[in-house]
LUMSETI-729073 format. One line per 5 residues: number of its first residue (from 1); their letters; for each residue z, x, y of C-alpha. Coordinates in Angstrom, 3 decimals. Layout:
<nodes>
NUM> A> Z:X:Y  ...
</nodes>
This chain:
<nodes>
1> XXXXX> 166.251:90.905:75.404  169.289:92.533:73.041  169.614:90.485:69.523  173.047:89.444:70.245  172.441:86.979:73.284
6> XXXXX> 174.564:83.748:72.441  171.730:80.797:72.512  171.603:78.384:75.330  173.925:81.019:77.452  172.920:81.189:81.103
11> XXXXX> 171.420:85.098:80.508  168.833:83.509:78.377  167.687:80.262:80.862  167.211:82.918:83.374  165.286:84.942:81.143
16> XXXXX> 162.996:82.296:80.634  162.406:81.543:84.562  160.995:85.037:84.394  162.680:86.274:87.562  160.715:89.335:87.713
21> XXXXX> 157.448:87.010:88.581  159.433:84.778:90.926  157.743:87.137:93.651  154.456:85.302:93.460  155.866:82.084:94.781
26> XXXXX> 158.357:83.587:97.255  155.537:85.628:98.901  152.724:83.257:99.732  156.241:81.254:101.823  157.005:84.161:103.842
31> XXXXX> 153.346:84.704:104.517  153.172:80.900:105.827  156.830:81.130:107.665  156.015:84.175:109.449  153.084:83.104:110.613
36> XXXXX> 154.243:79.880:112.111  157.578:81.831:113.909  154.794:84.096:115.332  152.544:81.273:116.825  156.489:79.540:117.902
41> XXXXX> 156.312:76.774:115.646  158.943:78.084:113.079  161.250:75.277:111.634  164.509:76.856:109.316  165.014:73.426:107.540
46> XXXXX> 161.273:72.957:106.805  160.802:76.919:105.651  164.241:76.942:103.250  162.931:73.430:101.596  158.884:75.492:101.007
51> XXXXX> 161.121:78.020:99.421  163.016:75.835:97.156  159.700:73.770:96.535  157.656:76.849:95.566  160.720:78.893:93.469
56> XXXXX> 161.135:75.867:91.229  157.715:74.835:90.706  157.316:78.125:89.121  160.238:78.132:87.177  159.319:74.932:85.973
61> XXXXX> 155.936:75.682:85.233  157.628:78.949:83.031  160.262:77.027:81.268  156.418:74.495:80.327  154.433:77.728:79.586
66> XXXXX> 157.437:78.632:76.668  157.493:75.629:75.032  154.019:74.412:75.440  153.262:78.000:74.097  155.023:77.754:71.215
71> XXXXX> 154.339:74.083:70.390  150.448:75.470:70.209  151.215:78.452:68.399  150.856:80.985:71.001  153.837:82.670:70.339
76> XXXXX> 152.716:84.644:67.266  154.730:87.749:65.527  152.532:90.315:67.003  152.850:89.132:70.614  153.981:92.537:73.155
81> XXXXX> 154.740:90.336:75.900  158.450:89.858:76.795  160.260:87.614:73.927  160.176:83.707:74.524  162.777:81.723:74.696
86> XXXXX> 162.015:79.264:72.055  159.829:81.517:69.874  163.101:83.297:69.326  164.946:80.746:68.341  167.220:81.605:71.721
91> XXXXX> 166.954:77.829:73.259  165.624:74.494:71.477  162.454:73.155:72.221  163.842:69.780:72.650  166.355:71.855:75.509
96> XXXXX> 163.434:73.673:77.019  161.601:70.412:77.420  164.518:68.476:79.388  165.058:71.812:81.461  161.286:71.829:82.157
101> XXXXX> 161.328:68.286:83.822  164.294:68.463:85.117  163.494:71.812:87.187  160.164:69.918:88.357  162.115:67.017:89.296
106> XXXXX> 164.519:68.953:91.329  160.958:70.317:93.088  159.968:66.972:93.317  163.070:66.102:95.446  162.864:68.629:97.957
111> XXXXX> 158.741:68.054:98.200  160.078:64.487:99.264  162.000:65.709:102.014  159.367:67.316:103.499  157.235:64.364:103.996
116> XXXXX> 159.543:63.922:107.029  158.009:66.861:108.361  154.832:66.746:107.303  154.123:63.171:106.168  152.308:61.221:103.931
121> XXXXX> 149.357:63.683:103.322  151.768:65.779:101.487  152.417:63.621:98.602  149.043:64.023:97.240  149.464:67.382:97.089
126> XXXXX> 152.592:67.123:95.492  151.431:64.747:93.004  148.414:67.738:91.948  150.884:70.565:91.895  153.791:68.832:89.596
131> XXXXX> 150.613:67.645:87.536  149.061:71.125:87.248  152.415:72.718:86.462  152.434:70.507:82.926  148.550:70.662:82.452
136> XXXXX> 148.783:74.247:82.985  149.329:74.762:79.095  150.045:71.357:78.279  148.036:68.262:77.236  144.183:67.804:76.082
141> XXXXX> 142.565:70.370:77.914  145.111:72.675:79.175  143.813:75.227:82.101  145.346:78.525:80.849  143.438:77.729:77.548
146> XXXXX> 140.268:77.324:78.928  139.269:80.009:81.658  140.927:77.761:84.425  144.201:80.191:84.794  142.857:81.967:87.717
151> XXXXX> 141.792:79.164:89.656  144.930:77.622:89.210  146.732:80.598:90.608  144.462:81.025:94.119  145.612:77.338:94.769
156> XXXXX> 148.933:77.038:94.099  149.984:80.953:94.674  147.624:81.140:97.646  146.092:78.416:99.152  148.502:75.904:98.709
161> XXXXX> 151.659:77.368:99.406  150.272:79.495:102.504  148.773:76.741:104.215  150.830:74.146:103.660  154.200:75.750:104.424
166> XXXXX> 152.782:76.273:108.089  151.460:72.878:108.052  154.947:71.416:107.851  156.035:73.589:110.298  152.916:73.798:112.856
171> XXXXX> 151.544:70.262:112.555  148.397:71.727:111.423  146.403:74.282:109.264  145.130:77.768:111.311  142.079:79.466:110.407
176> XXXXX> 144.509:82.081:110.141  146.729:80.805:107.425  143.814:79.548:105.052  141.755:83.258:105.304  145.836:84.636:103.971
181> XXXXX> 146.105:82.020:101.478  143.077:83.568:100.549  144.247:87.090:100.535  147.851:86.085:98.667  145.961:84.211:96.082
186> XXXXX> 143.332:87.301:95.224  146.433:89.017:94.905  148.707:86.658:92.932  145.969:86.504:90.138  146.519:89.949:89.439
191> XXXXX> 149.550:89.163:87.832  147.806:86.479:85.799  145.074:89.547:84.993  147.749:92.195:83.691  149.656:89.556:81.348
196> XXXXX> 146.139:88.238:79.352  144.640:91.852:80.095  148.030:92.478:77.350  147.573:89.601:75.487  144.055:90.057:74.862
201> XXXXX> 143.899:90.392:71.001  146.499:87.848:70.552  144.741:85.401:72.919  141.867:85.861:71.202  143.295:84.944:67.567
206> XXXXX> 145.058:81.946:69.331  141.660:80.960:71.069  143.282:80.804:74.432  140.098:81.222:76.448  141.456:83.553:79.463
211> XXXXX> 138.795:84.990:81.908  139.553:88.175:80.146  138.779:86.837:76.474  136.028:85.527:77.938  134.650:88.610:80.184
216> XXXXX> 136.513:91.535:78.111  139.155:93.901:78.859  136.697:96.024:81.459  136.056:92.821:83.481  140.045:92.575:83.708
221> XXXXX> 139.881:96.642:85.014  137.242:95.493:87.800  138.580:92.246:88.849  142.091:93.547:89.398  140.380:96.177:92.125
226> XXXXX> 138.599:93.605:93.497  141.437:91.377:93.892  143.219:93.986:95.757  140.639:94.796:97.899  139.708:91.852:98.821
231> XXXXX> 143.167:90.699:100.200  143.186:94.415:101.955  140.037:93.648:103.636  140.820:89.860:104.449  143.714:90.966:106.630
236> XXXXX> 142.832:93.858:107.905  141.172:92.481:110.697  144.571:90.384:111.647  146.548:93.046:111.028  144.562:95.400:113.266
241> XXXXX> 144.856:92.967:116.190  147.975:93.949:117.416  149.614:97.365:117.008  148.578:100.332:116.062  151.583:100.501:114.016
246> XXXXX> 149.592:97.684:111.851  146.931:99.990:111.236  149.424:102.290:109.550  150.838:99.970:107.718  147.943:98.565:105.765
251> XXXXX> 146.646:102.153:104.687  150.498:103.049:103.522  149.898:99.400:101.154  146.402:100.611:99.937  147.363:103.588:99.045
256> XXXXX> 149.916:101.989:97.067  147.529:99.087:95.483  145.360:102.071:94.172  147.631:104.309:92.528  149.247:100.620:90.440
261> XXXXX> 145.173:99.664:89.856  145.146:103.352:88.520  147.836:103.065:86.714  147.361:99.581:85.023  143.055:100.915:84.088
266> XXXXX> 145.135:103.376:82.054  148.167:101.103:80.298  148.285:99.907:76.958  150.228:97.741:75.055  153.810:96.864:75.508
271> XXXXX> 153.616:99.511:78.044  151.763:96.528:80.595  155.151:94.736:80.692  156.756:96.902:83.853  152.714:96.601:85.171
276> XXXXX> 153.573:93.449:85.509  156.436:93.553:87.602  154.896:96.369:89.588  152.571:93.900:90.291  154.722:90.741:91.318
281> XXXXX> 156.109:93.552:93.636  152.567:94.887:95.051  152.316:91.039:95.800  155.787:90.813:97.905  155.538:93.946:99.184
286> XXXXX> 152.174:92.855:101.183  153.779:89.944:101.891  156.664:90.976:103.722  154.333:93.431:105.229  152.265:90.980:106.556
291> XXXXX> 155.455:89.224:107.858  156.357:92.498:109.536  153.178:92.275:111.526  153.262:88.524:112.513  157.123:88.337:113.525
296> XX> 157.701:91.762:115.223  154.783:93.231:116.457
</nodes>
């Protein structure tokens, strides 16, 4: 961010939502919505309030990660991530923290309204996701800091989101939705993998046990292919079922998933921070590819 950005001025709040990452919570939606419209059970109120839901959920859980972060020291000098907010000074922590419960309570809200379309079972899950999005990096045992990031992410980037934004809309959870929840949430941990991949060193010092602390930088090579192939193989089959056009499709996105895996096994550095972008995108990109499939072919 340029040194002369006024603190608490709206360039900076957005900053800290991390817009460029907002792609993992948008995707697993339209994954979900384009599903139901394709089996005729799409509902426009239902799908707009998932959106909202997911969107600030992560925002929230951002604005949490920057101040929890720096509260626990995580924020050091020699960090080559993007600058935090509140590391640099740019908002208070005190700020950061209102903004942090504030965005989950606005997520919160909207959740509520979709117990009229889903009902009670919702608010359960509801309670687990605004309590994850503190616990995250917050509290006694906070997941991030103890292996439990990339769990975290196939549930609420995958699982979660996919399957519950048709059940809202369907009445019910397909076979079909949980197998892509699967194959969004594979993919959504990559973008977990390239930020501690990054941060390893620092993460280390900090003794914020990520999978790739705790495995090394080559298991964060391998499981970033894996990822990827995984999803690629999970929905191949309903891809394939339809259109040949499909079929051409998926190899265009492989293609593409390899030459980013190549390109991230060969990144160093500060030079990971557009990886991880590239990333979010290789994330949407299947996403509204898999939408393609379901809603006009």
């Amino acid at each position: 961010m340029k040194r002369d950005i006024r603190d608490n001025s709206w360039f900076v709040w957005v900053e800290a939502a991390r817009p460029r990452t907002l792609f993992a919570s948008i995707s697993p939606v339209l994954v979900g919505t384009a599903l139901a419209w394709h089996d005729g059970l799409f509902n426009p109120v239902a799908a707009v309030l998932c959106f909202l839901v997911a969107v600030l959920a992560q925002i929230a859980s951002n604005y949490a990660n920057d101040f929890f972060d720096f509260k626990k020291g995580a924020d050091r000098e020699d960090r080559l991530g993007p600058a935090r907010a509140v590391a640099s000074g740019w908002i208070a922590p005190k700020a950061m923290l209102i903004a942090t419960f504030l965005t989950l309570g606005l997520a919160c809200m909207f959740g509520c309204l979709l117990l009229f379309y889903g009902g009670w079972i919702l608010l359960p899950v509801g309670m687990v996701m605004a309590l994850c999005v503190l616990a995250y990096s917050a509290g006694p045992y906070p997941l991030a800091y103890n292996g439990l990031g990339d769990v975290c992410v196939l549930l609420f980037y995958g699982i979660v989101p996919v399957c519950f934004t048709y059940y809202v809309q369907a009445g019910s959870i397909s076979l079909f939705a949980f197998l892509l929840s699967l194959a969004m949430g594979f993919l959504s941990i990559n973008i977990l993998v390239v930020n501690n991949y990054r941060d390893y060193e620092q993460d280390k010092v900090s003794r914020k046990k990520t999978t790739i602390v705790l495995f090394g930088r080559r298991y964060g090579r391998i499981i970033y292919l894996v990822n990827g192939l995984l999803a690629i193989l999970i929905a191949a089959p309903l891809m394939l079922r339809d259109a040949w056009i499909s079929g051409v499709l998926l190899v265009v996105y492989s293609a593409f998933f390899i030459l980013t895996w190549a390109k991230f096994r060969k990144t160093e550095g500060k030079a990971l921070n557009p990886m991880l972008g590239r990333t979010a995108m290789s994330v949407f990109i299947f996403a509204l590819l898999l939408s393609v499939v379901f809603v006009f072919l």
